[in-house]
N, C-alpha and C positions, 0 to 999 in steps of 0.2 A: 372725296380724296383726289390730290391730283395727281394724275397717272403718267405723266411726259417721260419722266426716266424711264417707268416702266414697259413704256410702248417704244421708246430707242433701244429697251435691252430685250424686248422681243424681234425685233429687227435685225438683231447680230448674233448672225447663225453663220456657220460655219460653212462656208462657199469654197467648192473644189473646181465648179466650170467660171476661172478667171480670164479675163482679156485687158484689151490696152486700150479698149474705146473709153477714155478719161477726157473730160474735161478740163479737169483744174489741173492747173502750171505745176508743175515737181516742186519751184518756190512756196506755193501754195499749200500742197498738200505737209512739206517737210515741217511749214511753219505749224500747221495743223497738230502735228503727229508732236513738234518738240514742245507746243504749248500745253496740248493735254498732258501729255507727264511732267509735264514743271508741276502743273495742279492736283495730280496724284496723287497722295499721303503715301508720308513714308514713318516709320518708329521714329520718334526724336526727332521728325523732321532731318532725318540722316541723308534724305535724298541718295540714297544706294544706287540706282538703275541707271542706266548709260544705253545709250541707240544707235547704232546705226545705223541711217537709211541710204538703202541702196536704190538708182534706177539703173536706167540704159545697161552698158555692156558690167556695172559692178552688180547689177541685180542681174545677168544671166551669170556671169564668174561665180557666184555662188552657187547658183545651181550646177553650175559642172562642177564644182569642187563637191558637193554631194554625190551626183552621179559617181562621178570617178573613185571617189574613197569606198561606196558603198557595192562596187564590182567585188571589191576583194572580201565582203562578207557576206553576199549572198552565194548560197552552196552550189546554184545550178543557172544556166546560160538561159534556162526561160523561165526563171525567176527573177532575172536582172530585169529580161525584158520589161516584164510586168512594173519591176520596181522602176524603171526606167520612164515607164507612160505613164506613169506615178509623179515623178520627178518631173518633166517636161511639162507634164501640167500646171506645176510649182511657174516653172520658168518663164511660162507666158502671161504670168501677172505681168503687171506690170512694176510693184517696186515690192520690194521687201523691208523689213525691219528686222534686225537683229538686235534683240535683246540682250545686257550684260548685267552682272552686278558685279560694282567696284568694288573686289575684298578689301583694298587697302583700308576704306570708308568703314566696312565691317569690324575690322581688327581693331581702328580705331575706337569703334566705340563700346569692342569687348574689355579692350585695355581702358576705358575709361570712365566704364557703369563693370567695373565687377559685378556688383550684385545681381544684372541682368546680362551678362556675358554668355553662359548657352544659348539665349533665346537671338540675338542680335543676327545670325542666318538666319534665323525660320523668321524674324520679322522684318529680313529682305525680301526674302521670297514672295511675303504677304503683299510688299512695296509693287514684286514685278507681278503679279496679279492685278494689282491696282490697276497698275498702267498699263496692261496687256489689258484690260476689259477694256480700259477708257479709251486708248487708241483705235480696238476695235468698233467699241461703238461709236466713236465720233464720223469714224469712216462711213457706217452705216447709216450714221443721220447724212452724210454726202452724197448717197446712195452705191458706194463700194462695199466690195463685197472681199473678204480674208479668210485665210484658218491661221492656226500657229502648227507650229512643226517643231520636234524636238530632235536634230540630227546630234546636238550635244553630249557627250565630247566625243565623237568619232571625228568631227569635222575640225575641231580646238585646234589644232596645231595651224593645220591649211590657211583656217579663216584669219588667226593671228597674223600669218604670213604676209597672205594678201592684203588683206586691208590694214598693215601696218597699225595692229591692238594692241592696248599696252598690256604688258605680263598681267597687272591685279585686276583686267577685267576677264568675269567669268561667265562667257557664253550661255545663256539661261535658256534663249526659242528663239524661233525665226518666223515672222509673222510674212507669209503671202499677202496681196493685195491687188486689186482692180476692177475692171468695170465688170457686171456679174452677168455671168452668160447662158448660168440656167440657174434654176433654184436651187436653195436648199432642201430637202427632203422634210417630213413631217418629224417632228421631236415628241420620243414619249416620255413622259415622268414616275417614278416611283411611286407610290401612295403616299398623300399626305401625309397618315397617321403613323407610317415608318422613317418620317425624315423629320415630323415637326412635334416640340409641345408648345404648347399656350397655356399657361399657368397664371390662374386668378383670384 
């Protein structure tokens, strides 16, 4: 069997010590990141997921806009701290990705497959999976290193603000990214026989 996907998606593990020692051009990487989700699946071919990727000072703007919203919900001054060196970690990747799904695209195709109408969010969601693995691991075949982050919707309003989003996209993750500066930790797995059947 050949194993090539399987050895790119063992590869893409979830990196918290990021840096900015990158090679490839921000041209480079953006064309990267917006080619692998073109190639994504999505339900119907809906293409639902929208990006935006951030560097230089619009990838640290986000991370203050995190910082700052998230002083007023954490209860104590040395719990900020902590969420704070939390944070800053985010901020010295080097670019981010923010993840949306365009409702409008949704509503459109709840109004337009009735018969599959509840299902048309959860088979965006499945969409921004798609492309949150794929961008991850293509980064990973680069040799970058990411997590995703869910500051969604605390951040909605701000991030709207700032980077001028339109109202029907909806904030889904925020994917860190750059050159990897220490490893990931060991990954352990459940038992096969409680996650899998093979029926013959």
């Amino acid at each position: 069997m050949k194993e090539q996907l399987l050895n790119l998606a063992k590869n893409r593990r979830s990196i918290y010590a990021l840096g900015r020692n990158v090679t490839a051009s921000q041209d480079e990487l953006a064309a990267l990141i917006k080619d692998t989700i073109k190639w994504a699946p999505t339900s119907f071919n809906n293409q639902t997921t929208r990006a935006v990727i951030l560097f230089g000072d619009s990838h640290e703007k986000l991370w203050d806009i995190v910082a700052k919203r998230l002083k007023s919900e954490v209860p104590t001054e040395e719990a900020y701290q902590k969420t704070l060196q939390k944070i800053n970690g985010f901020k010295a990747a080097y670019g981010t990705v923010m993840y949306f799904t365009d409702m409008n695209i949704v509503h459109q195709f709840e109004n337009d497959f009735a018969l599959y109408a509840d299902n048309f969010y959860d088979w965006s969601e499945q969409g921004q999976g798609n492309a949150q693995f794929a961008v991850w691991t293509a980064l990973a075949e680069n040799g970058l290193g990411a997590n995703l982050q869910h500051y969604n919707p605390l951040i909605d309003d701000e991030v709207r603000a700032a980077f001028n989003i339109p109202d029907s996209w909806k904030l889904r993750a925020e994917m860190d990214f750059g050159s990897i500066e220490a490893p990931a930790g060991d990954k352990e797995f459940m038992a096969d026989d409680d996650r899998f059947k093979v029926l013959k």
